[in-house]
C-alpha positions as a Markdown table, in Angstrom:
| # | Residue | x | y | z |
|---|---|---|---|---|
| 1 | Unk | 24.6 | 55.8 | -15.5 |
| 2 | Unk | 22.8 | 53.1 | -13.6 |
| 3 | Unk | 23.7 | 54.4 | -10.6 |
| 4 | Unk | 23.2 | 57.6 | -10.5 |
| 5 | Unk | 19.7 | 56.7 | -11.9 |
| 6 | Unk | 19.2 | 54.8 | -9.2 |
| 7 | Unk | 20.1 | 57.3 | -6.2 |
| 8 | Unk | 17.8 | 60.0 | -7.7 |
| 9 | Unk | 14.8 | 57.2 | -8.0 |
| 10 | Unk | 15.3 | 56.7 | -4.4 |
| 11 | Unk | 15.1 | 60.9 | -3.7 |
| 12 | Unk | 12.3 | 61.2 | -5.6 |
| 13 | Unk | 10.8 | 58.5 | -4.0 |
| 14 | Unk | 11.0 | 59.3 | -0.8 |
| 15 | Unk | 10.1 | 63.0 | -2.1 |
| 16 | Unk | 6.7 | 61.7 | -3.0 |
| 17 | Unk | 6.3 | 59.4 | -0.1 |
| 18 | Unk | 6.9 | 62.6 | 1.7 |
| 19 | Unk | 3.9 | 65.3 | -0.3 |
| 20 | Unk | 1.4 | 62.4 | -0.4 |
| 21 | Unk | 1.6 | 60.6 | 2.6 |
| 22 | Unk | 3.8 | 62.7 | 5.3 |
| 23 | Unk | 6.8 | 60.6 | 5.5 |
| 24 | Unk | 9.4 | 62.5 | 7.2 |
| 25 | Unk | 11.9 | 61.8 | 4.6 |
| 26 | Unk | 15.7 | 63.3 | 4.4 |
| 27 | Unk | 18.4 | 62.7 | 2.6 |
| 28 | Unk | 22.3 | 63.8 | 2.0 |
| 29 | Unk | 24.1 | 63.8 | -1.1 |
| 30 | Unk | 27.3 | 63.0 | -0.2 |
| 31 | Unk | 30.7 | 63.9 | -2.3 |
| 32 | Unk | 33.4 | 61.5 | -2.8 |
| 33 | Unk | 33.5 | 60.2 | 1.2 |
| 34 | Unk | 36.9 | 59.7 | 2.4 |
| 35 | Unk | 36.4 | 56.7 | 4.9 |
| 36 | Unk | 38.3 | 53.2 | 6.0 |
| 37 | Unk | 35.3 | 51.4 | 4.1 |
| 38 | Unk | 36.1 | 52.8 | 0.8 |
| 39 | Unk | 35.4 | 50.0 | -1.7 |
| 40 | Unk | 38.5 | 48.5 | -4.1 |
| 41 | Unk | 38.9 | 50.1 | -7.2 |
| 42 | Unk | 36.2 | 53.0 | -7.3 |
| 43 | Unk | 37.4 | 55.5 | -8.9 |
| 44 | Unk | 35.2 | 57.3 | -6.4 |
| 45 | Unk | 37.6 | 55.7 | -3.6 |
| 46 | Unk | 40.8 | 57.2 | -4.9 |
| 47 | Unk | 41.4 | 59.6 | -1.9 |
| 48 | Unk | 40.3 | 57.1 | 0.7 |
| 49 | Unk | 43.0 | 54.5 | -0.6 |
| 50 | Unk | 45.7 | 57.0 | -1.3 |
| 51 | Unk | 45.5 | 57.6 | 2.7 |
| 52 | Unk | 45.2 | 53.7 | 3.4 |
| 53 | Unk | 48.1 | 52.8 | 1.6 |
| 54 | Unk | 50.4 | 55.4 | 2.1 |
| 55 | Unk | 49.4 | 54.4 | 5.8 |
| 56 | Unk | 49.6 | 51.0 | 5.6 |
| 57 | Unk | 52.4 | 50.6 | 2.8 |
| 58 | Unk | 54.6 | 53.6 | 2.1 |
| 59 | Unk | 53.6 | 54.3 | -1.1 |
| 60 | Unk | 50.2 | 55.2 | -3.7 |
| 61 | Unk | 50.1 | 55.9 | -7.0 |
| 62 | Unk | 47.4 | 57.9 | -8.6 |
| 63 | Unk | 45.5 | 56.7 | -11.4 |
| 64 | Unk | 44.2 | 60.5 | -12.1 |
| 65 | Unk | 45.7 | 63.5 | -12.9 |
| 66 | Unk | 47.1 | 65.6 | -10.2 |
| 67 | Unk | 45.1 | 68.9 | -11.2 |
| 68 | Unk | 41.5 | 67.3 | -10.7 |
| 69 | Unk | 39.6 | 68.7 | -8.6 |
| 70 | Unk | 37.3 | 67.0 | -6.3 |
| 71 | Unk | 34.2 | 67.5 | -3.5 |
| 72 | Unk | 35.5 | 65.7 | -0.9 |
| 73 | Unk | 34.4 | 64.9 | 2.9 |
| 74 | Unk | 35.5 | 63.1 | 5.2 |
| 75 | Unk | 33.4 | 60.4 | 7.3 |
| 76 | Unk | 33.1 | 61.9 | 10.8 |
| 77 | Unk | 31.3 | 64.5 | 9.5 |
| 78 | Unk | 29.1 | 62.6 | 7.4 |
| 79 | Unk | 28.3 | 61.2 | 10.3 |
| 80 | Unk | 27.7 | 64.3 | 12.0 |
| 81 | Unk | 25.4 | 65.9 | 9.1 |
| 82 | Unk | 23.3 | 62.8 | 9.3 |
| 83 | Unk | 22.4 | 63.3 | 13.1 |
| 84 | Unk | 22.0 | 67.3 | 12.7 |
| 85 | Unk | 19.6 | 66.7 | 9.5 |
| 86 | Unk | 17.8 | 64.2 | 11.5 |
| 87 | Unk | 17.3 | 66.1 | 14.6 |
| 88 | Unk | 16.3 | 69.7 | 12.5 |
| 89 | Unk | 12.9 | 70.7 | 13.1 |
| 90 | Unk | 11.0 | 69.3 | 9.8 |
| 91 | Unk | 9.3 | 73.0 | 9.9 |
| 92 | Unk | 12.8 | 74.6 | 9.0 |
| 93 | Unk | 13.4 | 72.2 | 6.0 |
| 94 | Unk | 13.1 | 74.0 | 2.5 |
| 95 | Unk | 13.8 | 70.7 | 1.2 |
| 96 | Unk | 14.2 | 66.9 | 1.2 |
| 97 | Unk | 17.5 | 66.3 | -0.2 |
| 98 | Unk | 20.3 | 68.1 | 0.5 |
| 99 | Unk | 23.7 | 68.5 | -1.0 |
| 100 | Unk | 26.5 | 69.0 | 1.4 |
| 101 | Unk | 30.7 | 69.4 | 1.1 |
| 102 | Unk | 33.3 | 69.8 | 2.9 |
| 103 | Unk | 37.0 | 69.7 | 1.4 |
| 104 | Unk | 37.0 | 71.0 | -2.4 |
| 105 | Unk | 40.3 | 70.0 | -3.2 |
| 106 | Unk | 42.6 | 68.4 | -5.6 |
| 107 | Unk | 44.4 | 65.5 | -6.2 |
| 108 | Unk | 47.9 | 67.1 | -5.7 |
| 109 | Unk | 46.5 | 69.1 | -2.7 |
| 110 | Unk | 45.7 | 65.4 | -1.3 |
| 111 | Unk | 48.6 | 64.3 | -1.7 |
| 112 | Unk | 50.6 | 66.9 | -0.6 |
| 113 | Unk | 48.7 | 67.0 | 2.5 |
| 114 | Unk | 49.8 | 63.1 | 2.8 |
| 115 | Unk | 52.9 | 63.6 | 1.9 |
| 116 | Unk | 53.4 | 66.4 | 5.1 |
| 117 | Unk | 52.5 | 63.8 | 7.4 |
| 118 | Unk | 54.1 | 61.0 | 6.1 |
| 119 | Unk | 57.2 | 62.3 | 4.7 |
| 120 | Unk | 59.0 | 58.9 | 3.7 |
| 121 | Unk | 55.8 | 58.2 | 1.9 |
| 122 | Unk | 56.1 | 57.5 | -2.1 |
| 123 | Unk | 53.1 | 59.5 | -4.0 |
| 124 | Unk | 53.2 | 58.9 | -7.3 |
| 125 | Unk | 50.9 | 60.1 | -10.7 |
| 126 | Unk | 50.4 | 57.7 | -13.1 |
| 127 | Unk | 47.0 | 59.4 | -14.8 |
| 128 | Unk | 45.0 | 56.5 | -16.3 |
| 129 | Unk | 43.0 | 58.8 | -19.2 |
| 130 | Unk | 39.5 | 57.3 | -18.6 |
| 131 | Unk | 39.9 | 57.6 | -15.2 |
| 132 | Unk | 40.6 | 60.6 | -15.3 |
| 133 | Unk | 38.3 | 61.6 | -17.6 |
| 134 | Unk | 35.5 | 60.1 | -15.1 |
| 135 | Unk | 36.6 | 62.3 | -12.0 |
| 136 | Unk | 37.1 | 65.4 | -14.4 |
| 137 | Unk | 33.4 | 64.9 | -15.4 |
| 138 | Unk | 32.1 | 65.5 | -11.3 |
| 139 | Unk | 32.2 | 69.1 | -9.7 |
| 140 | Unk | 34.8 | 70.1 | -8.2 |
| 141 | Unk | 32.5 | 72.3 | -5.6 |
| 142 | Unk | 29.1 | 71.2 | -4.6 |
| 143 | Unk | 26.1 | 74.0 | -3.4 |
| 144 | Unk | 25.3 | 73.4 | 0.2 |
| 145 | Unk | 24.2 | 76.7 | 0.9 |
| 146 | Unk | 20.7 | 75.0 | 1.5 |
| 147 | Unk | 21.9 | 72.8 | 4.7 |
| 148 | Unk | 24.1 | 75.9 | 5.7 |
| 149 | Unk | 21.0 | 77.7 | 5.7 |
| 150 | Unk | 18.1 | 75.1 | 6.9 |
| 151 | Unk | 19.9 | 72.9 | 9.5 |
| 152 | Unk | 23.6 | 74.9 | 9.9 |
| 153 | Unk | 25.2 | 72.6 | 8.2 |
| 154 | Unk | 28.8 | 73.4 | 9.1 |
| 155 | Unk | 31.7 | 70.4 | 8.9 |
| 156 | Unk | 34.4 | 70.1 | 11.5 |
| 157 | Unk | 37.1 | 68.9 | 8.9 |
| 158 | Unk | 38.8 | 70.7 | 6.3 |
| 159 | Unk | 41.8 | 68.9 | 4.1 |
| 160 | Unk | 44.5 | 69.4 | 7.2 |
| 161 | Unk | 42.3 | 68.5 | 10.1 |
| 162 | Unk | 40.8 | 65.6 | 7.8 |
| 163 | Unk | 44.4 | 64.4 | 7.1 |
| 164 | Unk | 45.2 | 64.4 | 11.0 |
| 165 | Unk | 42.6 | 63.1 | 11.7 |
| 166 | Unk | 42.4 | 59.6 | 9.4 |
| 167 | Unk | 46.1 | 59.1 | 9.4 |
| 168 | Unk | 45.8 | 59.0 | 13.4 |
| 169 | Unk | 43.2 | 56.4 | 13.0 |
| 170 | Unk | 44.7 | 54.3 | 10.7 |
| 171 | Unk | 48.1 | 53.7 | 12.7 |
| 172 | Unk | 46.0 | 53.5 | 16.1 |
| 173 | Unk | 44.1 | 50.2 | 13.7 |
| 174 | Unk | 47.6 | 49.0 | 12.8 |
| 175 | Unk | 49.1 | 49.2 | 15.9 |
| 176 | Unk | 49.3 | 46.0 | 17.3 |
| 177 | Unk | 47.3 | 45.1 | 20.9 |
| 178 | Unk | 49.5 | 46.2 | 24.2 |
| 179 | Unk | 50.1 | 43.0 | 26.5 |
């Protein structure tokens, strides 16, 4: 799609920019992020709202099948691979894009993990066929051997810790200011 056309433009781009001209150029390809920013309605932002919303409202239904599995990672340490990338010696870089994961997963692993924290919670499966077919059609694992290798890429959160983690942060957002 349009999209995805788009992002490699940009990598190659910045490849070339990079061989022709020595523009220190680096990039990530991220999996599905799980974040507080996830946009409405991406199918890409399924895990990111099933958190929010079990959070904020009790409840989530999943528009996907439960047995779909999914490259996950959560924000912190996209944020974490962005500063290690930058601050790698350009000299140890076998590359200029890298691919990096975190939580391969699936959707009933998500929300089993949500439904552990937040027992009263109401997870529901309600597959929608051409979404699932769209998250069926992404890997389930992504190779980051390359940033394991290069920079040591290593992240901090697997599925339980991410979990923690983002629950945490959403009730400390929805808790209301002490007097």
């Amino acid at each position: 799609g349009l999209y995805g056309v788009t992002k490699m433009a940009a990598e190659r781009l910045g490849v070339y920019y990079q061989r022709r001209h020595g523009l220190d150029f680096r990039c990530l390809r991220l999996p599905v992020t799980v974040s507080r920013f996830a946009p409405p309605g991406a199918a890409s932002a399924m895990a990111s709202h099933a958190f929010i919303e079990a959070a904020q409202t009790g409840q989530f239904t999943f528009r996907a099948r439960p047995d779909i599995a999914l490259a996950l990672i959560y924000v912190r340490d996209v944020l974490q691979a962005l500063s290690t990338l930058l601050a790698a010696p350009a000299a140890g870089l076998s590359r200029r894009v890298y691919n990096i994961e975190a939580v391969p997963t699936t959707l009933a692993e998500v929300a089993a993990a949500i439904g552990h924290r937040l027992p009263s919670a109401i997870l529901r499966f309600e597959p929608d066929p051409a979404v699932s077919a769209l998250l069926a059609s992404w890997p389930g694992r992504i190779d980051d051997a390359a940033a394991r290798r290069d920079w040591k890429w290593e992240p901090a959160f697997d599925l339980e810790r991410m979990t923690t983690d983002f629950l945490n942060a959403l009730r400390v957002e929805e808790s209301p200011p002490k007097p």
